[in-house]
C-alpha positions as CSV (number, residue, x, y, z in Angstrom):
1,X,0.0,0.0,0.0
2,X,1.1,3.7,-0.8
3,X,1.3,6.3,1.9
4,X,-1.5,8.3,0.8
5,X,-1.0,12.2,1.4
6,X,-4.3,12.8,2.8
7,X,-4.9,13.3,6.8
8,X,-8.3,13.1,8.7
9,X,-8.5,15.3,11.3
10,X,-9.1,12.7,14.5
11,X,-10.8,15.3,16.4
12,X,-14.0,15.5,14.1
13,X,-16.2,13.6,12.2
14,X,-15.2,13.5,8.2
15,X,-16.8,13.2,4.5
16,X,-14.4,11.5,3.0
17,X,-16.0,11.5,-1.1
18,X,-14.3,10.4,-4.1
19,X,-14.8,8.5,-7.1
20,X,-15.0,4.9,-7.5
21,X,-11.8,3.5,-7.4
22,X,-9.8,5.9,-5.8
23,X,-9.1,3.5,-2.9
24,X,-11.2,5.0,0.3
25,X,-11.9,2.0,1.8
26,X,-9.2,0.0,0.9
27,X,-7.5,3.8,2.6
28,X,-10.0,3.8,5.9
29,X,-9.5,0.1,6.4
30,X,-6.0,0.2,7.1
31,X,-5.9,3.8,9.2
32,X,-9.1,2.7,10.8
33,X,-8.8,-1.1,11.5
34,X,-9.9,-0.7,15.0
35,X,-13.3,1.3,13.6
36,X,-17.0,-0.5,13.6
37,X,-17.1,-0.7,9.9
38,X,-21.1,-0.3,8.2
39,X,-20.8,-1.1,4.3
40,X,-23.9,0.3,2.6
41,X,-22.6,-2.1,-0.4
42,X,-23.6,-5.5,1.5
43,X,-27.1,-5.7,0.9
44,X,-28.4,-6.9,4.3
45,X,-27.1,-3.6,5.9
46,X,-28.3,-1.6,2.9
47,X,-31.6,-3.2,3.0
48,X,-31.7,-2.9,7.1
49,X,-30.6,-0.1,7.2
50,X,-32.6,1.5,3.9
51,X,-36.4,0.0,5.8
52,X,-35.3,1.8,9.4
53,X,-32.6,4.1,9.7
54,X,-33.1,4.1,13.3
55,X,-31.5,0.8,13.7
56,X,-28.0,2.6,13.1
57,X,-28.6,3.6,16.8
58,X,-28.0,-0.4,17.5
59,X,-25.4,-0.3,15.0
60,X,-22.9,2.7,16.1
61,X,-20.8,1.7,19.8
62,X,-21.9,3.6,22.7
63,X,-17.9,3.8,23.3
64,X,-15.7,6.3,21.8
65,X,-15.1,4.2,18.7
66,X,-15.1,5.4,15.1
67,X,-18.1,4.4,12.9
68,X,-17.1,4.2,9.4
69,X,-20.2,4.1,7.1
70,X,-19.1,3.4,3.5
71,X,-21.0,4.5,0.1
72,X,-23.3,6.4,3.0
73,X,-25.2,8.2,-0.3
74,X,-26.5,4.9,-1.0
75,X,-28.8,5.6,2.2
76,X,-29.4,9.1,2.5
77,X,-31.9,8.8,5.6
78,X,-28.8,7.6,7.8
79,X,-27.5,11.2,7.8
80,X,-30.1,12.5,10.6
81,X,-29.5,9.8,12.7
82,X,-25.5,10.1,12.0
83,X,-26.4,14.0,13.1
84,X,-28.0,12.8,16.1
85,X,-25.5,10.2,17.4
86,X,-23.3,13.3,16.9
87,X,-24.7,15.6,19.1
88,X,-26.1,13.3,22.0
89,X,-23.3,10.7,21.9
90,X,-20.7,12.2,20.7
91,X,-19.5,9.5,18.3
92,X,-16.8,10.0,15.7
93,X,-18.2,9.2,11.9
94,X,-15.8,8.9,9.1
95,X,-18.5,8.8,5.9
96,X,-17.6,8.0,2.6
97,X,-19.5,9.1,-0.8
98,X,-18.5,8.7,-4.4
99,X,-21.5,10.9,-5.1
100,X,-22.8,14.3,-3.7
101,X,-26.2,14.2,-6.2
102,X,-28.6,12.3,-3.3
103,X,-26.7,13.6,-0.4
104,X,-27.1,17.6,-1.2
105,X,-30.4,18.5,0.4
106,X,-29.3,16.2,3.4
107,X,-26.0,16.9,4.2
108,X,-25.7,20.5,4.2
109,X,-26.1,20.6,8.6
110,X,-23.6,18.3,8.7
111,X,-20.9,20.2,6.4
112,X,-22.0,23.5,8.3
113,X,-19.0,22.8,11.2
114,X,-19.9,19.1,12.4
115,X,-18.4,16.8,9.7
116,X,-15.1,18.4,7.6
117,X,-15.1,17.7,4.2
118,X,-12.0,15.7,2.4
119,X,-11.3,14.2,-1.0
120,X,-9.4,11.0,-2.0
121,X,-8.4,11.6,-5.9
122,X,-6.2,8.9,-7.7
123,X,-2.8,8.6,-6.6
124,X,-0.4,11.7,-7.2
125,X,3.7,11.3,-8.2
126,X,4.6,12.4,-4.6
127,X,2.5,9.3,-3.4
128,X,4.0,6.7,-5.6
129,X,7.5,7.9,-5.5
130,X,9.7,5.2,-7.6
131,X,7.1,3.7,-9.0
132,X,5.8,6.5,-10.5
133,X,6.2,6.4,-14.5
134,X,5.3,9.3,-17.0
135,X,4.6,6.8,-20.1
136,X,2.6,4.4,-18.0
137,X,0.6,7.4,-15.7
138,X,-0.2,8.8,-19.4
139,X,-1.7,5.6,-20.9
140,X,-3.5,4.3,-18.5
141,X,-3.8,7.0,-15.4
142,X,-3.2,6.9,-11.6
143,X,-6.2,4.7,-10.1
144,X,-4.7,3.1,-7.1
145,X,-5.3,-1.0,-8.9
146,X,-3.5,-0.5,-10.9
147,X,-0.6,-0.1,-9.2
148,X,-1.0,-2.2,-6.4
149,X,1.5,-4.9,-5.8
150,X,-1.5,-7.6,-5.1
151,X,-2.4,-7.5,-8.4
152,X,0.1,-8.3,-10.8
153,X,-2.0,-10.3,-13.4
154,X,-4.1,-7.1,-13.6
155,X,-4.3,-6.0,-17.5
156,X,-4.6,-1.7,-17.4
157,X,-6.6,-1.7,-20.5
158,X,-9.3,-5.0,-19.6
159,X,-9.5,-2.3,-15.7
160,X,-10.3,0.7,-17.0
161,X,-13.1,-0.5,-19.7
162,X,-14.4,-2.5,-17.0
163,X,-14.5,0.5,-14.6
164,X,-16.1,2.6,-17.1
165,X,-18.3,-0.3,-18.4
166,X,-19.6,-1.5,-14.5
167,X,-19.5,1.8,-12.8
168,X,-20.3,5.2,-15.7
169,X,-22.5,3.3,-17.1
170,X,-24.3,0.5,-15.1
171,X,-24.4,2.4,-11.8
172,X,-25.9,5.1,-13.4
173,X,-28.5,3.0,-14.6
174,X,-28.9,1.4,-11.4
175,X,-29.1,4.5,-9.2
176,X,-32.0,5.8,-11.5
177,X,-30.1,8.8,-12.9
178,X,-31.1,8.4,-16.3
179,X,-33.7,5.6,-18.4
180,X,-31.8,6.1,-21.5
181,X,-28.4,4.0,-21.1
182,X,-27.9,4.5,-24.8
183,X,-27.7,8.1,-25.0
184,X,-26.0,8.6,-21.9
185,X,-23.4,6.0,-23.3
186,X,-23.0,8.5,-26.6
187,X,-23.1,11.4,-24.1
188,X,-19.3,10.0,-22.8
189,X,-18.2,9.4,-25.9
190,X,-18.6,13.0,-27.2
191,X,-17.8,14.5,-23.7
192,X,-14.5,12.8,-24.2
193,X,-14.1,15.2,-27.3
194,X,-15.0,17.9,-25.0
195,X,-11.6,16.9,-22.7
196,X,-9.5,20.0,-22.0
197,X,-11.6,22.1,-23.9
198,X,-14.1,24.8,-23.4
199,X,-17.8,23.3,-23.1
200,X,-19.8,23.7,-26.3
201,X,-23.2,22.3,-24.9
202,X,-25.3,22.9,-28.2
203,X,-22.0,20.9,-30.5
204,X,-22.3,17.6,-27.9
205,X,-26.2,17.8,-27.5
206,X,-25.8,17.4,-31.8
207,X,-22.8,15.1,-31.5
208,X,-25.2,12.3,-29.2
209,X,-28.2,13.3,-30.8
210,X,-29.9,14.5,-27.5
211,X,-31.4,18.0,-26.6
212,X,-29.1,20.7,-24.9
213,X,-31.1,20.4,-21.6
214,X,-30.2,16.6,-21.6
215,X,-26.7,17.1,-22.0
216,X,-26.9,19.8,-19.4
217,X,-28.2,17.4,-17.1
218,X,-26.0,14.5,-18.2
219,X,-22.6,16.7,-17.4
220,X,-24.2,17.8,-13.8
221,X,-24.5,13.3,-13.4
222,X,-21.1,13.2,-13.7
223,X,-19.9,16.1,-11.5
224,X,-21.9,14.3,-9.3
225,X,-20.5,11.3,-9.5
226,X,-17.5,13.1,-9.2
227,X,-16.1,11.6,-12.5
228,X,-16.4,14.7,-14.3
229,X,-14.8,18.4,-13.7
230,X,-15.8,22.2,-14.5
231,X,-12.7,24.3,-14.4
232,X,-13.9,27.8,-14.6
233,X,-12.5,30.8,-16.3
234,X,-10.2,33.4,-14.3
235,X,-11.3,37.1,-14.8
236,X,-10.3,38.6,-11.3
237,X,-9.8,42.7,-12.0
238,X,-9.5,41.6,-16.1
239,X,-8.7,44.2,-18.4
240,X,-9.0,42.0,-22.0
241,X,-12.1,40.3,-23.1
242,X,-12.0,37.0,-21.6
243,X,-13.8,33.8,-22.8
244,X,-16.1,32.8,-19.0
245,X,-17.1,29.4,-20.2
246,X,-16.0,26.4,-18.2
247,X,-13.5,24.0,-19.4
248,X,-14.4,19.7,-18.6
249,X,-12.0,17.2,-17.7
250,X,-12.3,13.4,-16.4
251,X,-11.0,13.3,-13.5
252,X,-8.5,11.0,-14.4
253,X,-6.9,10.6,-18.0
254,X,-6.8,7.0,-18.0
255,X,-11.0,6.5,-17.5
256,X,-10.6,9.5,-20.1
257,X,-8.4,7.5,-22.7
258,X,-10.8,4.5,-21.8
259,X,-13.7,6.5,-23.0
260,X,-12.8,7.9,-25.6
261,X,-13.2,5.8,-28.9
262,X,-10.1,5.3,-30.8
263,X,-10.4,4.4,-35.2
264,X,-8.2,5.5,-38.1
265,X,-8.9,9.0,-38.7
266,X,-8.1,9.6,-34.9
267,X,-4.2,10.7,-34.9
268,X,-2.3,9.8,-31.6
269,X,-1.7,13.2,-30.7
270,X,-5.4,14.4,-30.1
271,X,-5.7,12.2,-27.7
272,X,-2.3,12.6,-26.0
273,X,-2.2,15.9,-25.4
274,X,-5.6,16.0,-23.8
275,X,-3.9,13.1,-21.6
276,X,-1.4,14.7,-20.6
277,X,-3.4,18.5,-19.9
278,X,-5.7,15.6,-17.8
279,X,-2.4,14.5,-16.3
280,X,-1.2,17.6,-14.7
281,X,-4.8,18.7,-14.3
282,X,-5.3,15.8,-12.0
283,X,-1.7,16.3,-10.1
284,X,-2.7,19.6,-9.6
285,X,-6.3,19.1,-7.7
286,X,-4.9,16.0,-5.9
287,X,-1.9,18.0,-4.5
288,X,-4.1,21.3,-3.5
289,X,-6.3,19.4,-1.8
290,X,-4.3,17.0,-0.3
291,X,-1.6,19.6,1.6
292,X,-4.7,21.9,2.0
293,X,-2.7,24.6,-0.5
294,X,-4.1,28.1,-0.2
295,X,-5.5,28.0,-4.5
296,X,-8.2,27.5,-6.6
297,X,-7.7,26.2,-9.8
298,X,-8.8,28.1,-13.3
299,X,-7.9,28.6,-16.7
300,X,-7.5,31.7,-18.7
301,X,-8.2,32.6,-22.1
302,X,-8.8,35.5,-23.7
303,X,-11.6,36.1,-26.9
304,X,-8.8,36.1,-29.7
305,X,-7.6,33.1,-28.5
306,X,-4.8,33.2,-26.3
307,X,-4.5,30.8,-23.1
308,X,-3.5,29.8,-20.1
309,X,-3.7,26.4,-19.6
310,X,-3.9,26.3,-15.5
311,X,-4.6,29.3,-12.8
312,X,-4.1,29.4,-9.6
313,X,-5.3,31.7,-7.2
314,X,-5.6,32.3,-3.9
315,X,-3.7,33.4,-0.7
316,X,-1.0,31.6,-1.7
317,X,-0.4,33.8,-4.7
318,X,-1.1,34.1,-8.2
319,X,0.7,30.9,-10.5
320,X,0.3,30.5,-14.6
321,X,0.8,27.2,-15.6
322,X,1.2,26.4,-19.7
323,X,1.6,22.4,-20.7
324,X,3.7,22.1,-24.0
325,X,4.6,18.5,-25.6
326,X,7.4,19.9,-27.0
327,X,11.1,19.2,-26.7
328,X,12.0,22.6,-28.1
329,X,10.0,26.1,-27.1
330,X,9.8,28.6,-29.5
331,X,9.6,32.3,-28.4
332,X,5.5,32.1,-29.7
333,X,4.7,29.2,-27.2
334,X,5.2,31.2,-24.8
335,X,2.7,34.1,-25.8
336,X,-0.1,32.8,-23.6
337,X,2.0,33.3,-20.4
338,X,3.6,36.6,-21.1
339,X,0.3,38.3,-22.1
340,X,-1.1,36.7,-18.9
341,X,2.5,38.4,-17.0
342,X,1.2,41.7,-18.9
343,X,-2.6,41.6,-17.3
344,X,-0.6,40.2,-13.8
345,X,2.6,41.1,-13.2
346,X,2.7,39.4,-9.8
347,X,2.0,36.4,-11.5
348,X,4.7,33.0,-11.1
349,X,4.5,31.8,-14.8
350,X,6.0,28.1,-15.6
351,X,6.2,25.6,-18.7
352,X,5.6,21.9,-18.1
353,X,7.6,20.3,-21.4
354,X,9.0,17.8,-22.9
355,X,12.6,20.0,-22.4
356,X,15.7,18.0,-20.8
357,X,16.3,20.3,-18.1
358,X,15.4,23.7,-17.0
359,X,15.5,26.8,-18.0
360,X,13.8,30.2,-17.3
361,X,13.3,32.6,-20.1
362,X,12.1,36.1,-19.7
363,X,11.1,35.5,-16.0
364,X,9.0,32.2,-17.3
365,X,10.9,28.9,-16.0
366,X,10.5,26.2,-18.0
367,X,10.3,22.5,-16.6
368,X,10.9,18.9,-18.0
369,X,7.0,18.0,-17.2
370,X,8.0,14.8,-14.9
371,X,10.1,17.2,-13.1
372,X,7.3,19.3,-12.6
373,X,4.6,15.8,-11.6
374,X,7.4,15.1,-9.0
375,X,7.5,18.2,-7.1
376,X,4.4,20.0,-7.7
377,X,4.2,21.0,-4.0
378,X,7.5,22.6,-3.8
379,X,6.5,24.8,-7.2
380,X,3.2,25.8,-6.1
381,X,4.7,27.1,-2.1
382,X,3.2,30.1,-0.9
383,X,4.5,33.3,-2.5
384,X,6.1,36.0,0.0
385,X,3.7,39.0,-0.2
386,X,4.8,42.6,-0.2
């Protein structure tokens, strides 16, 4: 098992969401062996529990032992007698989701100051250390099985179409988020063209031959499911024209490689530089997250055209981030981040590319990008103000 990078505080009750297959049980079980463990994926406690959520009472220790309740969405109900247990008894609760769509109009009391909120995302560089490959993370992505020691017979391709055949399309069916499994199946498909790239709702409504409102509702499904990602436009104090649409990523680029369909008109390149973008992308929100880094994460981009790739902003300071596959730089590749320098001078610009060492030009360092995977949390330390 990898030391993961994430850290519960033991002094409250936690949500602890992710997505499938990010390894939050497989996580809890090890840091919380001693806990009394309620899996809403058995079906007797799912079906006990789903008739009277009362019976958790009976359930949870009267001592001061941590009740872990797994997939807790599954059962909704549970949450005001989790609340309740909280305040009379005092127990500790450590509740895992891999969706916020049921729990929303439930769990907002909770959030409000009883239970902290914490996200397990696939494994980062920093977490895998050695093991950690470029070639390998951009093929097939950083879920935990697939790097897991256990499971050496494991083939990454026959994983990943099986995770997005039983869980983006099945569970979906199964939880009752949509009746039509074929168009939501042609909906991931063209939101795979969508990867990396500003969100044209009207162009993948056509594309799966489903109305706009559909498609709307199909992209909130997979927020919800936190599978899918909306990385919104920076405009703080802006003095161009900026583009404010969103961007969408997967949240990993492997499920995003396993989605999207492959034939002979499809070049390797589209696909691999939407990897890699998912790549850093990925890094990025794991690392924030994870060390509890004073950012939010953007994108900039202006009407004519030209881009930032990554923002980050916050009271930690003001970082441009550009992704290049290229093992040379010419002077225009850099255009994105020195008009982005020119609207924010402040700004800490840097190149993730495929250089062999670095370099910094014009105030803009340049970084080999595993480099850059490897020690993301030194580059994005708080900037001195003043």
């Amino acid at each position: 098992m990898f030391a993961r990078l994430l850290r519960l505080d033991p002094s409250s009750s936690s949500f602890l969401f992710g997505p499938r297959g990010t390894g939050k049980s497989y996580w809890l079980r090890h840091v919380y062996g001693d806990a009394a463990w309620i899996d809403l994926l058995e079906s007797d406690t799912y079906n006990q529990l789903l008739a009277d959520p009362s019976r958790l009472r009976r359930l949870a220790p009267e001592s001061g032992q941590t009740v872990v309740i797994d997939e807790v969405q599954r059962v909704p109900a549970l949450l005001h007698e989790v609340h309740r247990l909280m305040e009379k008894e005092g127990t500790r609760f450590v509740l895992t989701g891999s969706s916020a769509r049921k729990l929303r109009p439930s769990s907002s009391d909770l959030l409000a100051g009883r239970a902290l909120l914490d996200t397990m995302h696939p494994l980062v560089p920093e977490e895998l250390g050695e093991a950690f490959d470029l070639g390998y993370a951009l093929r097939f992505g950083l879920l935990p099985a697939l790097y897991d020691p256990e499971k050496k017979g494991l083939q990454p391709e026959r994983y990943l179409s099986s995770y997005v055949q039983a869980y983006l399309r099945e569970e979906v069916l199964q939880e009752g988020l949509t009746r039509n499994l074929g168009a939501f199946s042609r909906f991931l498909e063209a939101a795979s063209f969508s990867q990396g790239n500003i969100l044209n709702m009207a162009a993948v409504a056509r594309e799966c031959a489903v109305g706009s409102k559909v498609v709307a509702s199909y992209f909130d499904i997979l927020e919800d499911l936190l599978i899918g990602v909306r990385l919104p436009a920076f405009s703080r104090r802006a003095r161009r024209r900026l583009l404010q649409h969103p961007k969408f990523y997967f949240f990993d680029c492997g499920v995003f490689r396993a989605i999207r369909p492959r034939g002979p008109l499809d070049t390797p390149e589209e696909a691999d530089g939407a990897a890699l973008e998912t790549l850093i992308f990925q890094v990025l929100r794991a690392t924030i997250d994870a060390h509890q880094l004073p950012f939010e994460l953007y994108f900039w981009r202006t009407v004519s055209g030209t881009e930032v790739d990554f923002v980050l902003y916050g009271e930690g300071g003001l970082v441009g981030i550009e992704v290049k596959r290229k093992s040379t730089l010419a002077g225009r590749d850099l255009n994105g981040l020195k008009a982005f320098r020119d609207e924010y001078p402040m700004a800490k610009c840097l190149v993730f590319a495929n250089t062999p060492h670095r370099e910094t030009v014009n105030g803009i360092e340049i970084i080999p990008i595993e480099d850059a995977l490897r020690s993301i949390r030194t580059l994005l330390q708080p900037q001195p103000r003043g």
